[in-house]
C-alpha positions as MATLAB code, in Angstrom:
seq = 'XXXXXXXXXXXXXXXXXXXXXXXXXXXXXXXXXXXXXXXXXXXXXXXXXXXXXXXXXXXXXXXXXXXXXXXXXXXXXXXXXXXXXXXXXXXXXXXXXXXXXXXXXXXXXXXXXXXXXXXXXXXXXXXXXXXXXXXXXXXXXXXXXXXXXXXXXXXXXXXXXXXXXXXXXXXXXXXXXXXXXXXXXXXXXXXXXXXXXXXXXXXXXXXXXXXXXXXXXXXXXXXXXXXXXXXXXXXXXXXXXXXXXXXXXXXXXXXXXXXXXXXXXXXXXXXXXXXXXXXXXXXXXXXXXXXXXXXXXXXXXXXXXXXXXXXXXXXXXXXXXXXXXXXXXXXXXXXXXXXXXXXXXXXXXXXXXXXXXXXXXXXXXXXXXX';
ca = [
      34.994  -14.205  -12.952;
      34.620  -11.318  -10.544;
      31.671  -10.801   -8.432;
      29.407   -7.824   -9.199;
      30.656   -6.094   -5.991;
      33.904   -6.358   -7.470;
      33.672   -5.321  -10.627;
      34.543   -1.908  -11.834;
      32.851    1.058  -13.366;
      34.815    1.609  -17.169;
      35.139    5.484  -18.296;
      36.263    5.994  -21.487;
      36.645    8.823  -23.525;
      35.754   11.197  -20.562;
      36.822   15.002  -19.854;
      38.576   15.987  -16.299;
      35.287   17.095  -15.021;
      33.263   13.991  -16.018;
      36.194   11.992  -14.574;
      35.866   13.442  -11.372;
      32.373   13.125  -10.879;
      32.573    9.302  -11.895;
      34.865    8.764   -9.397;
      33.318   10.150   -6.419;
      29.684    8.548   -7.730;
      31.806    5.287   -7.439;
      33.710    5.614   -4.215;
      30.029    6.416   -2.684;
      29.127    2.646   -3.453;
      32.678    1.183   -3.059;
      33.106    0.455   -6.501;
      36.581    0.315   -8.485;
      37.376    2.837  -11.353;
      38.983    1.998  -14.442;
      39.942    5.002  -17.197;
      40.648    4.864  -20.728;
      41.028    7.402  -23.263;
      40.502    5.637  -26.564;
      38.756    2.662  -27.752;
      41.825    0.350  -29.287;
      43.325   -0.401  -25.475;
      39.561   -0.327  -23.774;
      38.567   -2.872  -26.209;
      42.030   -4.818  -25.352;
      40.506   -4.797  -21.840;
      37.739   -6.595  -22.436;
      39.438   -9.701  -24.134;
      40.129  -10.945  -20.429;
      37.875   -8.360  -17.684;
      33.918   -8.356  -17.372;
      33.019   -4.366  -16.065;
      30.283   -4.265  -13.957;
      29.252   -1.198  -15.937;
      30.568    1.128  -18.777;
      30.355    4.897  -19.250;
      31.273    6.343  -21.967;
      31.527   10.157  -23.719;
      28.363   10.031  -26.281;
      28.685   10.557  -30.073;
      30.986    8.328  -32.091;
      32.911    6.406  -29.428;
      29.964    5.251  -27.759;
      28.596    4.155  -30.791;
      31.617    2.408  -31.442;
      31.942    1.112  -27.899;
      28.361   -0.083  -28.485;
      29.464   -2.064  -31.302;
      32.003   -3.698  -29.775;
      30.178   -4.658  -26.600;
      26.610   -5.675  -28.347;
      27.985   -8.167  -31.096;
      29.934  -10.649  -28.040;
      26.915  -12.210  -25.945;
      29.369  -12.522  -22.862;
      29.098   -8.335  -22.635;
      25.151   -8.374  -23.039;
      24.382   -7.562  -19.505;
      26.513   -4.991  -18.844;
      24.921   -1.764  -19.187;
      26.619    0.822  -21.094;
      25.454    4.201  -19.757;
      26.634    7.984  -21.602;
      27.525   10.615  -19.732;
      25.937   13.701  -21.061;
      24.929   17.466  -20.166;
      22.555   17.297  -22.685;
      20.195   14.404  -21.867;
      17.411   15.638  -25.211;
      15.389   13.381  -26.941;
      18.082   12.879  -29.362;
      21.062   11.824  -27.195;
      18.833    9.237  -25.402;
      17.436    7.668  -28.787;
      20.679    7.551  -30.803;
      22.446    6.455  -27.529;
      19.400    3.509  -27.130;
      19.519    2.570  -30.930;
      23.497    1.911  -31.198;
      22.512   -0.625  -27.576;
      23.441    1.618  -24.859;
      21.103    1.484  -21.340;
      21.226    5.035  -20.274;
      22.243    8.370  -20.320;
      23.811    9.779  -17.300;
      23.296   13.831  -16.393;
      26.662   14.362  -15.001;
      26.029   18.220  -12.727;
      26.734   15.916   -9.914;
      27.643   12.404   -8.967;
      23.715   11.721   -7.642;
      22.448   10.215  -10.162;
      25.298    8.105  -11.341;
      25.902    6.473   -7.980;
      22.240    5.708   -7.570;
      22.608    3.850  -10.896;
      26.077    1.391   -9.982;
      24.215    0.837   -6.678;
      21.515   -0.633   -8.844;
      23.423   -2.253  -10.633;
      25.419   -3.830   -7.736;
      22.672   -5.209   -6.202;
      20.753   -6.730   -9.387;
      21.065  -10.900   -9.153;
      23.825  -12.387  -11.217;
      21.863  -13.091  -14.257;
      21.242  -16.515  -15.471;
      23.346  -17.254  -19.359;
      19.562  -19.146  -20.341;
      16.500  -18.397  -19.510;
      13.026  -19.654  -20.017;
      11.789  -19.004  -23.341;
       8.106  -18.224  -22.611;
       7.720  -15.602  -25.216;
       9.054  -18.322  -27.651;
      11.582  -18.039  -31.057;
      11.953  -14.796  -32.350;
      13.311  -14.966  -35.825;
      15.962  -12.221  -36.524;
      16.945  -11.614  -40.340;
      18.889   -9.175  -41.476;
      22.429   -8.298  -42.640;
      23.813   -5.980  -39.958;
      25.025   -8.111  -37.079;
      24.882   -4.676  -34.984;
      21.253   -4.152  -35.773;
      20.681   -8.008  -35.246;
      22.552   -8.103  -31.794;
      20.951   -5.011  -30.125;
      17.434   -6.163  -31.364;
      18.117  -10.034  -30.447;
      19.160   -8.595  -26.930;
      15.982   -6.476  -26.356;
      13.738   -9.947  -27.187;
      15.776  -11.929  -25.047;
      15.306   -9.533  -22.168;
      11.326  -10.154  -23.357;
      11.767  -13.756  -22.763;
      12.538  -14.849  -26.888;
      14.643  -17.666  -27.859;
      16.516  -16.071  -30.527;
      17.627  -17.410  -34.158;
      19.232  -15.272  -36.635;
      19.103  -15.683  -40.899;
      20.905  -13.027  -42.870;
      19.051  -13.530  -46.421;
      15.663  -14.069  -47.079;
      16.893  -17.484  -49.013;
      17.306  -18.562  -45.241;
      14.607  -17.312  -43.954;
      12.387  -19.211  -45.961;
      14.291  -22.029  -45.487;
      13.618  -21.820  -41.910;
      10.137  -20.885  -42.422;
       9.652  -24.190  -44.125;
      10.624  -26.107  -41.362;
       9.929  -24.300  -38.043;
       7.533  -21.971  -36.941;
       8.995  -19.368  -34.573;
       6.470  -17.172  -32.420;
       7.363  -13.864  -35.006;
       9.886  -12.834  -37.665;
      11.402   -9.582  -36.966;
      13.318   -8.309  -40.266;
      15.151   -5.638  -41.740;
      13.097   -3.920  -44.264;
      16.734   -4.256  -46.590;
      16.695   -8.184  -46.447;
      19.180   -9.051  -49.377;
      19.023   -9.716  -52.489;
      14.837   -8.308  -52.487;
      13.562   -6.860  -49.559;
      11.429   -8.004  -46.500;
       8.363   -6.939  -47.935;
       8.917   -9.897  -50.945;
      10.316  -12.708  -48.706;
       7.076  -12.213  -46.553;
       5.323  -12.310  -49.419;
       6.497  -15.124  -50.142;
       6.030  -16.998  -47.162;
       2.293  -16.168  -47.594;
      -0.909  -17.634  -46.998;
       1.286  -20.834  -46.342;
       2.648  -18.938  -42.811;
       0.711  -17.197  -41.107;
       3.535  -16.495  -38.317;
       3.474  -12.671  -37.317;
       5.881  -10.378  -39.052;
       7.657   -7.450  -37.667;
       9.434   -5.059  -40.784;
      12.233   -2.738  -39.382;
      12.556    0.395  -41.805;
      14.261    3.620  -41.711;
      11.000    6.471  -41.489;
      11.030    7.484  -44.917;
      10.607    4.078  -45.977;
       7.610    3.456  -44.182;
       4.627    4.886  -45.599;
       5.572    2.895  -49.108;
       6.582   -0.680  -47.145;
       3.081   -0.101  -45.609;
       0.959    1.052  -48.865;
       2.754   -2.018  -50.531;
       1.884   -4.311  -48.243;
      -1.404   -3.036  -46.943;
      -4.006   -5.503  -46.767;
      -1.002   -8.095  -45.052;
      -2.711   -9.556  -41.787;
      -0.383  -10.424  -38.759;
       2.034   -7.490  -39.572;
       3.506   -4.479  -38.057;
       6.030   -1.871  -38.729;
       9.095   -0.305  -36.288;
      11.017    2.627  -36.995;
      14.479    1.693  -37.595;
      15.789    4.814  -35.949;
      14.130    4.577  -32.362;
      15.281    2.175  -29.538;
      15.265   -1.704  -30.517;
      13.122   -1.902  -27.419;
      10.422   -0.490  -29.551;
      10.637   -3.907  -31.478;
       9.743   -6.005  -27.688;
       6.513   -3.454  -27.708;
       5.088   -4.224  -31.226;
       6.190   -7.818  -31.099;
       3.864   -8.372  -27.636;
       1.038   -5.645  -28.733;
       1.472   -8.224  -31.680;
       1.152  -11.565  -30.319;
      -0.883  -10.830  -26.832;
      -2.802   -7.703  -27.828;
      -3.314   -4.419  -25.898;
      -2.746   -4.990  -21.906;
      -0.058   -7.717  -21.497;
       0.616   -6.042  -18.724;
      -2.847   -5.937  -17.074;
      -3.619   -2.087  -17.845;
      -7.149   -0.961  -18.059;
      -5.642    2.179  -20.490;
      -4.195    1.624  -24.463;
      -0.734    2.330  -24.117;
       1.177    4.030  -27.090;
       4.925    4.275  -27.674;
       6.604    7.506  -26.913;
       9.958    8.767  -26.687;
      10.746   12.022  -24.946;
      12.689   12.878  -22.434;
      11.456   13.756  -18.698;
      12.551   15.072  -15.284;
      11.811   13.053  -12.766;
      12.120   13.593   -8.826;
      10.845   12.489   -5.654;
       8.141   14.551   -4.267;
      10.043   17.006   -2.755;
      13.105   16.505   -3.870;
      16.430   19.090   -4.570;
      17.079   17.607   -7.804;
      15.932   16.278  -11.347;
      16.912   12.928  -12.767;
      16.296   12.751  -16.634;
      15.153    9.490  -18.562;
      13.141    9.180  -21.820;
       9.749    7.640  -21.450;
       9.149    4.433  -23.203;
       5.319    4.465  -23.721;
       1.911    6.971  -22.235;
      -1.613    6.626  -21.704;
      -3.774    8.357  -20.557;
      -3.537    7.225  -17.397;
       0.376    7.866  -17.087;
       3.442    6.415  -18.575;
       6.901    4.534  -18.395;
       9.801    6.296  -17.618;
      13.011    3.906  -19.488;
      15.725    4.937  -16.630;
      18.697    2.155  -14.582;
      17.836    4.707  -11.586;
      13.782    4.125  -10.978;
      11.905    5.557   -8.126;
      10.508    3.012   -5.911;
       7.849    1.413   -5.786;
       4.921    3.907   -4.326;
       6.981    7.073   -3.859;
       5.077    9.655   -4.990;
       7.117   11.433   -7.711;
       7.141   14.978   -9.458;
       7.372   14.989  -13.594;
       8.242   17.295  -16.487;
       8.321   16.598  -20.265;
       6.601   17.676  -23.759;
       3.729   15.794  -24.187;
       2.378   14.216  -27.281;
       0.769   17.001  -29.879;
       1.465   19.683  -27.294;
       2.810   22.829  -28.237;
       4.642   23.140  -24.720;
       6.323   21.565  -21.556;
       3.942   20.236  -18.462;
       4.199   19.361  -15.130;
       2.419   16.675  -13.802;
       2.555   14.712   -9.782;
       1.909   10.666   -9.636;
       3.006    8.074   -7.795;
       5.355    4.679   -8.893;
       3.116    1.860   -9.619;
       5.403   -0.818  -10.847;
       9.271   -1.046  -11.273;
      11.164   -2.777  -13.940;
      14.928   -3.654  -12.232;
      17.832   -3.826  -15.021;
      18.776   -7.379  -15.528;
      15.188   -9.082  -14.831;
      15.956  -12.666  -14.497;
      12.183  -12.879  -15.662;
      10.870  -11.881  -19.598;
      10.662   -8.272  -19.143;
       7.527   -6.650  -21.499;
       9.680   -3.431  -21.117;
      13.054   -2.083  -20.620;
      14.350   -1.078  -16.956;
      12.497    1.860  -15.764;
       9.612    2.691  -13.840;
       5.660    2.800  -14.273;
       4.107    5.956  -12.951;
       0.272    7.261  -12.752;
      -0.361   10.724  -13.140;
      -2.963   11.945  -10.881;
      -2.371   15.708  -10.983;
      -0.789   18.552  -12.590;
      -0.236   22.430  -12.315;
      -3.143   24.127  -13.615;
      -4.329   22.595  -16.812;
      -1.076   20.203  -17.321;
      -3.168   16.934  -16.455;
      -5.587   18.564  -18.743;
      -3.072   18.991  -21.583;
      -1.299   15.698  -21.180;
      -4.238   13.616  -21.258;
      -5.699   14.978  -24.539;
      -2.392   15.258  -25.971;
      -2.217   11.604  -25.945;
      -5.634   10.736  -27.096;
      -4.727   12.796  -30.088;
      -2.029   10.784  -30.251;
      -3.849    7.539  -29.922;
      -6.155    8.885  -32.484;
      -3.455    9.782  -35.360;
      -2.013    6.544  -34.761;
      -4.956    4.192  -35.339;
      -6.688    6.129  -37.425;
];
């Protein structure tokens, strides 16, 4: 197996101009280009070659690339990035939910390069790790939806086992007792909602119930009054899942924070104070006191950093100043509460941004636990 240093950056699917800018971004950090056009000889690549990353067009071939990469364990640390000139809230979350890491903005090869060299220099991660977290119990049908959540709890520091049917899950149930069940609101033959009925008051093991959004309010209304349970949109990043499961399990402030934190996706420009030029990730979860920005290219660790993005319940964009508190390195050898990105506090804004912000997401806080 080749050494990180030695592995190359994959492009598939991408346009001359994309192409171009990949390959400069990698001969910046000495790194190897491979190029296909089409998934049926990129995926005969990867019977025999490890990539040390993968970028591919968005839309249907990286969802399909996705597929194909999240469902083999020996491909789960290698970070599938899209290259995009539209990095909206709806590129990052669809491009999240299929399993990819992050979207590139490719108007130069900046931010791309910053991201291999990243990756280059992240340890060789270990095939186990410690299990702190403990057994996260995975049932659902979809070996897609199973892999990319099973792969954001295993980053957490979960032991994962999978069921498919809720006749298994209660079979498992009866004899073990993992640290939560995560499930797909579709559980065959009868839904989650009636296997964790069933599994009640004799269990009292914390439930997770993936639904789509319009499923939600009635999984909730018929199971309201269900202690030790939470729901997770279906359509938003499986990292969302890693949130609620330790909100779940540890309460508010696993990570030491004197401020509730709620999640919320939407993308933001980030810079170094000072800076020529905008960087674009989606933040993972705000308080009042600031936020996580999900990016493979963080700031470092005390840089002082300039910010744009829609708040919560704001009816416009803001602008806000802070400075890097905390960094979350892709491939952690450690459980990771979060996905790879960077913790920022917001300490100032242009006139009335900080203002804005800060009530936008106690309003937020407020409609949520209402």
């Amino acid at each position: 197996m080749l050494d990180l240093e030695e592995r190359p950056l994959v492009t598939l699917g991408l346009r001359e101009g994309p192409i171009s800018l990949a390959k400069e971004a990698a001969a910046q950090v000495g790194t190897p280009v491979v190029e296909f056009d089409d998934i049926r000889s990129f995926t005969n690549y990867l019977y025999s070659e490890l990539p040390l990353a993968v970028l591919v067009r968005p839309g249907q071939l990286a969802q399909s690339t996705c597929f194909h990469m999240r469902t083999q364990l020996r491909f789960a640390d290698v970070p599938i990035l899209g290259a995009a000139t539209d990095c909206g809230d709806v590129a990052f979350v669809e491009l999240f939910m299929w399993g990819g890491d992050d979207l590139v903005q490719m108007q130069s090869s900046e931010g791309l390069a910053r991201r291999l060299r990243l990756i280059r220099q992240r340890p060789e991660i270990p095939t186990s790790r410690s299990s702190a977290a403990g057994i996260a119990l995975v049932a659902g049908a979809d070996p897609q939806w199973r892999s990319v959540v099973a792969r954001a709890l295993f980053h957490g520091g979960y032991r994962i086992r999978y069921v498919t049917t809720s006749a298994e899950l209660l079979t498992d149930l009866a004899t073990h007792t993992p640290a939560i069940v995560v499930a797909s609101e579709g559980l065959r033959p009868n839904g989650a909602g009636r296997a964790l009925r069933e599994t009640r008051p004799s269990s009292s093991v914390p439930w997770i119930i993936v639904a789509a959004p319009k499923r939600l309010p009635s999984i909730a209304a018929e199971l309201r009054g269900v202690e030790q349970l939470a729901f997770v949109d279906a359509f938003g990043p499986p990292e969302n899942t890693l949130f609620v499961a330790n909100e779940l399990l540890f309460g508010y402030g696993v990570d030491k924070r004197t401020a509730t934190r709620v999640l919320y996706g939407s993308s933001v420009a980030f810079r170094n104070a000072g800076g020529e030029r905008d960087d674009v990730g989606l933040t993972y979860n705000v308080s009042t006191g600031g936020l996580f920005i999900r990016t493979l290219a963080p700031c470092e660790v005390g840089q002082e950093v300039w910010l744009e993005l829609w708040p919560p319940r704001s009816d416009r964009r803001v602008r806000l100043a802070g400075r890097v508190a905390w960094v979350r390195p892709f491939g952690s050898p450690e459980g990771a509460t979060s996905p790879p990105g960077c913790g920022v506090q917001v300490s100032e804004g242009l006139a009335g941004d900080l203002a804005r912000f800060t009530s936008g997401v106690k309003a937020f806080e407020r409609s949520l636990f209402a």
